[in-house]
C-alpha positions as CSV (number, residue, x, y, z in Angstrom):
1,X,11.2,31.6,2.9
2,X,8.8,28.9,3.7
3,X,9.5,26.8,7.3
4,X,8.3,23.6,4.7
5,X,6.1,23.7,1.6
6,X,4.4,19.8,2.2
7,X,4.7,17.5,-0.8
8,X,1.1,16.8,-0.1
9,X,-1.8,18.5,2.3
10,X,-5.4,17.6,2.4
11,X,-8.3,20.2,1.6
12,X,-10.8,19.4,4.1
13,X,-12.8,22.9,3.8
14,X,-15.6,21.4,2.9
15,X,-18.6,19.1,4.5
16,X,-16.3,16.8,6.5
17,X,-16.6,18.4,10.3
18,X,-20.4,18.6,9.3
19,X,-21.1,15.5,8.4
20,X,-18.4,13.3,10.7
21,X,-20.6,15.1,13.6
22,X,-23.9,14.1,12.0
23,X,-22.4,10.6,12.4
24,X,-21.6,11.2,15.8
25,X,-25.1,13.0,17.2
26,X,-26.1,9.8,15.3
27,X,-24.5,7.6,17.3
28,X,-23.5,5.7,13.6
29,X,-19.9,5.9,13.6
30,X,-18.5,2.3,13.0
31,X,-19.3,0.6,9.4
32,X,-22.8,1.1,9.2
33,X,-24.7,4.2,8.5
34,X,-26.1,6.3,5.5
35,X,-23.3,7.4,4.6
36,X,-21.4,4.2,3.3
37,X,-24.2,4.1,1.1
38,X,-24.2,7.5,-0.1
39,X,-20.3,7.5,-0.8
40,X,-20.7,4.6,-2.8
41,X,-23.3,5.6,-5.0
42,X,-21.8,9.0,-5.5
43,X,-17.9,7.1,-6.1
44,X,-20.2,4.3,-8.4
45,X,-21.6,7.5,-10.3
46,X,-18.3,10.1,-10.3
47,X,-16.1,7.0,-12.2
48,X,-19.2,5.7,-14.3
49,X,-18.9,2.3,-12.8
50,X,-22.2,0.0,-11.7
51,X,-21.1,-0.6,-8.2
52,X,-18.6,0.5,-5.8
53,X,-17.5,-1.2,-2.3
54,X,-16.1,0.8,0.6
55,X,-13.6,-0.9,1.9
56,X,-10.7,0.0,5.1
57,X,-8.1,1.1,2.5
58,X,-6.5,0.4,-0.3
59,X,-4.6,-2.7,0.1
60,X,-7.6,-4.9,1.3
61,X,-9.2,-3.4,-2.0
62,X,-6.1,-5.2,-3.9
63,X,-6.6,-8.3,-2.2
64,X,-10.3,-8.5,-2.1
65,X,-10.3,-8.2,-5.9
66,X,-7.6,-11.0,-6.0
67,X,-10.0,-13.2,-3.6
68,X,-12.7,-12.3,-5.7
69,X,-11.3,-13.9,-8.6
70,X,-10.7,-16.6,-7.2
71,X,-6.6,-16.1,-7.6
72,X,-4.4,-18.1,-5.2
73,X,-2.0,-20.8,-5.0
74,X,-0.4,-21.5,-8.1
75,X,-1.2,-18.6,-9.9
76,X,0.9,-16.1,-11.8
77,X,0.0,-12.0,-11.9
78,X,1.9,-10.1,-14.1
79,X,2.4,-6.5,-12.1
80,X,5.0,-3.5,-13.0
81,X,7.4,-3.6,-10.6
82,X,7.5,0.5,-11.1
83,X,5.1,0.8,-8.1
84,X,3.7,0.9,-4.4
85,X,4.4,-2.3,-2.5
86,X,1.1,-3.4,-2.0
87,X,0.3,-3.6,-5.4
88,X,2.6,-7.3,-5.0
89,X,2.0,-7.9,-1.3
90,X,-1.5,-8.4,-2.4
91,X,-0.5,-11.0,-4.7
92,X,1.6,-12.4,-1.8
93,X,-1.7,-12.7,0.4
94,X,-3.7,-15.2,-1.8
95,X,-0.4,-17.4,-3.0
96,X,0.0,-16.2,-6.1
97,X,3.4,-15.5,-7.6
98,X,3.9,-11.9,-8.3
99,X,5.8,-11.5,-12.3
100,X,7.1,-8.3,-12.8
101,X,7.2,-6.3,-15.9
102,X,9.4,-3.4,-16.7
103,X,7.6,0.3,-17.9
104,X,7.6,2.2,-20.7
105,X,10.3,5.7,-20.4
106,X,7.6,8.2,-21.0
107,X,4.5,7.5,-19.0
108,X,6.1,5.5,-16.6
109,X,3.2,2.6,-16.8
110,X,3.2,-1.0,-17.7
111,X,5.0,-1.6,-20.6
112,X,2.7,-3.2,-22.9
113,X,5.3,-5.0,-25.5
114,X,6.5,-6.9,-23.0
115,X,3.5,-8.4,-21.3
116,X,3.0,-11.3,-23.5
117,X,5.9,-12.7,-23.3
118,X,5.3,-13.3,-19.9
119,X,2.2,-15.2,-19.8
120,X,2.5,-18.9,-19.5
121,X,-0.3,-21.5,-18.3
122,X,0.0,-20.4,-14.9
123,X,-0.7,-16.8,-15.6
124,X,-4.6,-15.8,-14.3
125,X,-4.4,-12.1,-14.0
126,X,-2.6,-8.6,-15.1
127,X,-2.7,-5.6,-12.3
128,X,-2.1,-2.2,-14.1
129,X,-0.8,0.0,-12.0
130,X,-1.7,4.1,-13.0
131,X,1.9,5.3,-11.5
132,X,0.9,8.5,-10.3
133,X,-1.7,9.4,-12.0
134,X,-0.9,8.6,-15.7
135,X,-3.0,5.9,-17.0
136,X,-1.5,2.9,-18.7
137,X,-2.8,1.9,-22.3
138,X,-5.7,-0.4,-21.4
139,X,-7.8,-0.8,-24.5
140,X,-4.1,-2.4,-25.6
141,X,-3.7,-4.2,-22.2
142,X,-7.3,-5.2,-22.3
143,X,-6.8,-7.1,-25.6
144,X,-4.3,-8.7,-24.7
145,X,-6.0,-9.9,-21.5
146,X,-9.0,-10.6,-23.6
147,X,-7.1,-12.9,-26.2
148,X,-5.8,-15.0,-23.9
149,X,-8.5,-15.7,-21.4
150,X,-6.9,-13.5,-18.3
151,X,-8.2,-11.0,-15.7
152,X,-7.5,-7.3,-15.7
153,X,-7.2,-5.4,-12.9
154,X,-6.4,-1.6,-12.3
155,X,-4.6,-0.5,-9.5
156,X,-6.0,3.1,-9.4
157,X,-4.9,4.0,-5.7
158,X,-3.2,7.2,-7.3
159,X,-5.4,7.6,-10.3
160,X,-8.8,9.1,-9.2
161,X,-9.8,11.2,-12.0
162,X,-7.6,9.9,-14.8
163,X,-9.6,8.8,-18.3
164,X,-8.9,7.2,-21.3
165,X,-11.0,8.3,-24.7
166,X,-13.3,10.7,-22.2
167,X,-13.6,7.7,-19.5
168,X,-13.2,7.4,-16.5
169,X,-10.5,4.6,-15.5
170,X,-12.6,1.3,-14.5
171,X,-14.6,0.4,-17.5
172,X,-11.8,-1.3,-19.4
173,X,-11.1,-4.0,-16.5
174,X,-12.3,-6.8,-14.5
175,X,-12.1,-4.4,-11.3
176,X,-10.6,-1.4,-10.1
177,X,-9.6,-0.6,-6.9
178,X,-8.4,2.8,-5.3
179,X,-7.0,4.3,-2.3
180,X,-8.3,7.5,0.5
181,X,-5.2,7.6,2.0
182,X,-4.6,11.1,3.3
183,X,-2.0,12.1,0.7
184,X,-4.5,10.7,-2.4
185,X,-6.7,13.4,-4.1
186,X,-9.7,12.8,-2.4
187,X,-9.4,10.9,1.0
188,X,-11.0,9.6,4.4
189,X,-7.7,9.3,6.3
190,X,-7.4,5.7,5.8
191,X,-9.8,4.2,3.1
192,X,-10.5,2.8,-0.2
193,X,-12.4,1.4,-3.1
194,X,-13.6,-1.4,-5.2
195,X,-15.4,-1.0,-8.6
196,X,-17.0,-3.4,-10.9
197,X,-19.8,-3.5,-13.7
198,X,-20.0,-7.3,-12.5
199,X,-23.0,-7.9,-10.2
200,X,-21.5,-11.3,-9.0
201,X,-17.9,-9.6,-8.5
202,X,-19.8,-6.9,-6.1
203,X,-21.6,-10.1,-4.1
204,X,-18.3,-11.6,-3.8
205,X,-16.4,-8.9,-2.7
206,X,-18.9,-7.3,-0.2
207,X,-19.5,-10.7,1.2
208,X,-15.8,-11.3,1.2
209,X,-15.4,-7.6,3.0
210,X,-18.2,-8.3,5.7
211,X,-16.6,-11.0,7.5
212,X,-18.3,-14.3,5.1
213,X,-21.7,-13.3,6.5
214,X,-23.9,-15.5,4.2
215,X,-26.8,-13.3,2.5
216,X,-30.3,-13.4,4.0
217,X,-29.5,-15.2,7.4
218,X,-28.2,-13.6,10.9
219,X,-24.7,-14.7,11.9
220,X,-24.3,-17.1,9.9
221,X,-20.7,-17.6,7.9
222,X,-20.2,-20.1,5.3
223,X,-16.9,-18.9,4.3
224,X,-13.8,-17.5,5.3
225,X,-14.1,-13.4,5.1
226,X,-12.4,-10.6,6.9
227,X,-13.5,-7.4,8.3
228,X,-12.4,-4.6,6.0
229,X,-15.3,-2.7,5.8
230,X,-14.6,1.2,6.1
231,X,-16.6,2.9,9.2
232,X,-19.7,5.3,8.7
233,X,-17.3,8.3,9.4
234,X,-14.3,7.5,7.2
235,X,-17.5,7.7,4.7
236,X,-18.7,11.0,5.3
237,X,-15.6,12.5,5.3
238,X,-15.1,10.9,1.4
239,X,-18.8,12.5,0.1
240,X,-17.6,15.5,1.4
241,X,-14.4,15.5,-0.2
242,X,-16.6,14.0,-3.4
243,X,-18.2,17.3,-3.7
244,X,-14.6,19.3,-4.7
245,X,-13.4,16.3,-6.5
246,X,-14.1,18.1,-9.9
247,X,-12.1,21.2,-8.3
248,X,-9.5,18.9,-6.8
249,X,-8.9,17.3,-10.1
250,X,-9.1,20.4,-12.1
251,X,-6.3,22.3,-9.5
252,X,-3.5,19.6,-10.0
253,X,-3.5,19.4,-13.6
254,X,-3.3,23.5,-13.2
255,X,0.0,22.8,-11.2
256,X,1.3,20.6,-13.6
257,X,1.1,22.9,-16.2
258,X,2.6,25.3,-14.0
259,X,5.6,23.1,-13.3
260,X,6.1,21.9,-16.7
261,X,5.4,25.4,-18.7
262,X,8.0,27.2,-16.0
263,X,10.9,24.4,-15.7
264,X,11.0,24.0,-19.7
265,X,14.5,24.8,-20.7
266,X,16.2,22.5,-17.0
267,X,17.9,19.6,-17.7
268,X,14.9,18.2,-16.4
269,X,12.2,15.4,-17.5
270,X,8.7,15.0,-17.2
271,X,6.3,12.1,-17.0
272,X,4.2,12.1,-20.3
273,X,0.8,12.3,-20.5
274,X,-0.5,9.4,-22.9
275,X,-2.7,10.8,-26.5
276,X,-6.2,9.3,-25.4
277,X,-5.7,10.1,-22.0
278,X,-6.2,12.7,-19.5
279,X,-3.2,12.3,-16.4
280,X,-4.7,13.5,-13.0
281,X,-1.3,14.2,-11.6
282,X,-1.8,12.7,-8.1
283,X,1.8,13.4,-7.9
284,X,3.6,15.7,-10.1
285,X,7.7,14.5,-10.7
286,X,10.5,15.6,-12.2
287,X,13.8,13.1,-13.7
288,X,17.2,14.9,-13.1
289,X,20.2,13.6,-15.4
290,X,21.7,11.5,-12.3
291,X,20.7,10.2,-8.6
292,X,23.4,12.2,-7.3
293,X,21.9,15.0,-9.1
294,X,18.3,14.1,-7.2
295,X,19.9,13.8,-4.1
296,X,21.5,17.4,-4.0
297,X,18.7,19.0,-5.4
298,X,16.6,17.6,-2.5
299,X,18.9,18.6,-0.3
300,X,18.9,21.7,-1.6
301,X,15.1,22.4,-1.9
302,X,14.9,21.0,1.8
303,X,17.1,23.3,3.2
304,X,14.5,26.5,1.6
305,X,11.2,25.2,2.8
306,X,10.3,22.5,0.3
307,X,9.6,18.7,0.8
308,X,9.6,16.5,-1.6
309,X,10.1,12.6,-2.4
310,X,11.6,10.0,-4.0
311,X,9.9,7.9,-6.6
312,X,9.3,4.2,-5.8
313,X,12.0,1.8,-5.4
314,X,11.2,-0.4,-8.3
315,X,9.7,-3.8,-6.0
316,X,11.8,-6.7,-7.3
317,X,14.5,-4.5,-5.3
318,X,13.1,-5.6,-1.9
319,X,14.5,-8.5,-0.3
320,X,11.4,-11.0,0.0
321,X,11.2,-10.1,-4.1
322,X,14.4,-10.0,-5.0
323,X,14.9,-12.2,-8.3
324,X,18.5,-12.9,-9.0
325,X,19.6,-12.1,-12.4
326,X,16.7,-10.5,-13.4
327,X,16.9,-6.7,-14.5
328,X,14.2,-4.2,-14.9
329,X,16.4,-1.3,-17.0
330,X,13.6,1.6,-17.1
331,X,12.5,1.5,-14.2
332,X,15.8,0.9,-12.3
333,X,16.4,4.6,-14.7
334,X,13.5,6.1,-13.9
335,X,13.6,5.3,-9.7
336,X,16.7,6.5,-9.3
337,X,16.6,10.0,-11.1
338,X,12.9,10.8,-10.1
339,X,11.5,12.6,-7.4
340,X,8.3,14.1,-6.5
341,X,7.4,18.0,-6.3
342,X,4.8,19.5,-4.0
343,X,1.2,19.2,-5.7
344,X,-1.7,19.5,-3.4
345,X,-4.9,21.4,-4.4
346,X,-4.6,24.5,-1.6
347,X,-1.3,25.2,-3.1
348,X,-0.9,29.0,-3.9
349,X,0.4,30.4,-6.8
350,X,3.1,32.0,-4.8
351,X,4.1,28.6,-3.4
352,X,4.5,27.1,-7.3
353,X,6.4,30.2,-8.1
354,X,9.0,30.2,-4.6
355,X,9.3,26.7,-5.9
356,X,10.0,27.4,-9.5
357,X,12.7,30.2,-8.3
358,X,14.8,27.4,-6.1
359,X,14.9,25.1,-8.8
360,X,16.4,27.4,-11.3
361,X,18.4,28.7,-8.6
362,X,19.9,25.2,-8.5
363,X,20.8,24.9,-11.7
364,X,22.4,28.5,-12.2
């Protein structure tokens, strides 16, 4: 008996007390330092992207890339409404009008059939959100966007390590964004990401990041900006967690196979991992056959040791997005039944298997 099996811990057994107190016999601890640059050069290099900007966490990545594209007032972004909330309060921030689109049953991610029937004149952009993990089809997305003149943005604040074709998520989009948040595979505590192959997005964005400061001339601001720049420390702690990444990655999709080789024959259902693709199972989650179901087994697993969660409330459920009459089917299904499992990379196999043994239990 466990006193509580976390849905998600950190591993920070690597460089991060090391090189946090090189920042502080540095004195360097706020956002300057050599280590912003060395975390984005490695992050630039580890996702096979041209440039990456540090940034305070994940939500000012979302709405930096909106700023950066000049999206506001007026403008429509089509967004699964399967997802975190500040995948559409970043739409909120600039103006725009968030558009939701339902998900497909099986991975969970943007459904792609559906998208173009939802573009009208005032449609400028498409965030695709890789719900836990899982990426959505974006060579499809990204002809789509491509044919009718929009931009494509990836929401990968749970998808470090997920590829399409051998890729890296990234290359297929306008820009990418991701979250360090301590419960994301690799993390600074509070932190995030933005990634381009577009030299002018990058200007924009780091200019945008830093406050307006015009380039080349002290103190100077010649447009509005804000300061979401991530500190020297938050960046040391992300190379060091860079270093593992490869182990961090490689552990979670070990667990997944655990869960899904050992819970075969539950009335149970997985999320699907797409052909092309390679899921990095920032969370790993389970569908029961009803919410009432869900909620027992929770219960259940909560009272022997083991936390877990709920999936995401789909968003056009919240009240300042609630749209009467409209009706999102899958992932109104999918919400309701779904919950996530403990999957963290310092999990032992004596954890997965305690885990595996309640489960059954519960359905014995």
């Amino acid at each position: 008996m466990y006193s509580m099996i976390p849905v998600y811990q950190p591993d920070l057994s690597g460089n991060e007390k090391k090189y946090v107190i090189e920042c502080i016999d540095s004195s360097w601890i706020s956002s300057k330092g050599e280590f912003i640059q060395k975390f984005e050069r490695e992050f630039a290099s580890f996702t096979g992207m041209a440039y990456a900007a540090s940034v305070s966490n994940g939500t000012v990545a979302l709405h930096l890339a909106l700023l950066a594209l000049d999206i506001g007032p007026g403008d429509e972004v089509i967004v699964p409404t399967f997802t975190y909330i500040a995948s559409v309060n970043a739409i909120n921030y600039v103006g725009a009008k968030p558009v939701f689109v339902d998900i497909e049953p099986l991975g969970w991610q943007l459904d792609c059939d559906l998208v173009e029937d939802l573009i009208t004149e005032k449609t400028k952009a498409i965030i695709s959100v890789h719900i836990y993990g899982q990426p959505t089809d974006m060579i499809r997305l990204q002809g789509i966007a491509k044919q009718h003149k929009l931009f494509l943005i990836e929401d990968g604040a749970e998808a470090f390590g997920s590829r399409i074709d051998g890729h890296h998520i990234g290359h297929l989009s306008d820009i990418t964004t991701y979250s360090f948040f301590g419960n994301k595979t690799v993390t600074t505590g509070e932190g995030g990401m933005v990634t381009t192959n577009s030299a002018e997005l990058d200007r924009k964005i780091r200019r945008l990041k830093g406050q307006g400061l015009m380039e080349g001339k002290e103190y100077w601001h010649d447009i509005v900006g804000y300061n979401y720049r991530m500190t020297n420390i938050c960046a040391a702690i992300g190379l060091a967690q860079l270093e593992k990444a490869t182990a961090f990655i490689n552990r979670k999709r070990e667990i997944a196979n655990f869960y899904i080789a050992h819970l075969q024959g539950l009335p149970l259902q997985f999320q699907k991992e797409r052909l092309g693709s390679c899921h990095s199972w920032w969370m790993f989650s389970i569908l029961t056959d009803t919410r009432e179901v869900r909620d027992t087994l929770r219960y259940y697993l909560s009272n022997a040791g083991i936390e877990t969660r709920p999936l995401f409330p789909p968003i056009h459920f919240m009240p300042m997005y609630y749209q009467d009459g409209h009706s999102f089917p899958i992932s109104e299904d999918i919400s309701e039944r779904g919950m996530n499992l403990p999957s963290w990379p310092g999990m032992t196999d004596e954890m997965l298997h305690y885990i595996v043994e309640k489960i059954t239990g519960f359905y014995e």
